[in-house]
N, C-alpha and C positions, 0 to 999 in steps of 0.2 A: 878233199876239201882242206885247206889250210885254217888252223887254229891262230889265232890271236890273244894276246893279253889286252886288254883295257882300262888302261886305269878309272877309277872312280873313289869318289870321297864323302863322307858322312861327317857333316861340323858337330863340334862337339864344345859347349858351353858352361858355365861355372860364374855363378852372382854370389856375392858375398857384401859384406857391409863394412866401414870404416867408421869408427865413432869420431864427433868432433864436437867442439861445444861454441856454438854461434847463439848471435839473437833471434837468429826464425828459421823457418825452412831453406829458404831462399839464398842466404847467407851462408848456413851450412853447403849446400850445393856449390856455393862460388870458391869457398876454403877450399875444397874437397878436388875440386878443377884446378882452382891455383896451383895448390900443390901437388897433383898428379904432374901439370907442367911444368912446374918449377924442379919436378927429380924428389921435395921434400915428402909425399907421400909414395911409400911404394908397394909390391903386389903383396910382400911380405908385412905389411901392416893391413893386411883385409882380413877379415875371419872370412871364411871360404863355405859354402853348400857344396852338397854332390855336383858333382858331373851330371849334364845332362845330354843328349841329342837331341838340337834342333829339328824340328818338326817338318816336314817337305824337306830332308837336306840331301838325300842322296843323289848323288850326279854321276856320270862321266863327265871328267876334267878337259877329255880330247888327245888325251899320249894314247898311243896302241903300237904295241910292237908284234913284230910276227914271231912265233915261238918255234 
């Protein structure tokens, strides 16, 4: 019987927060996007949480080679 490799992958996720000073939620929210878009906010300005894995994420991607 011939062996195979299979690739497969596990996502792997990280939420963290940016502070900004708006007049309401909603405003904060749109700063917070401007400037993701505009390059002036970046990942290096977020405080960071753990690492997590997403929940249902393990897959085969569909590469298999024969070993």
């Amino acid at each position: 019987m011939k062996k195979f490799k299979v690739s497969v992958e596990r996502k792997l996720y990280v939420t963290g927060f940016v502070e900004v000073e708006a007049i309401d939620e909603l405003a904060a929210l749109r700063e917070v996007n401007a400037g993701i878009a505009k390059g002036t906010i970046l990942i290096r300005d977020a405080v960071w949480g753990d690492p997590e894995y997403e929940d249902h994420s393990f897959d085969a991607i569909g590469d298999v080679d024969e070993v």
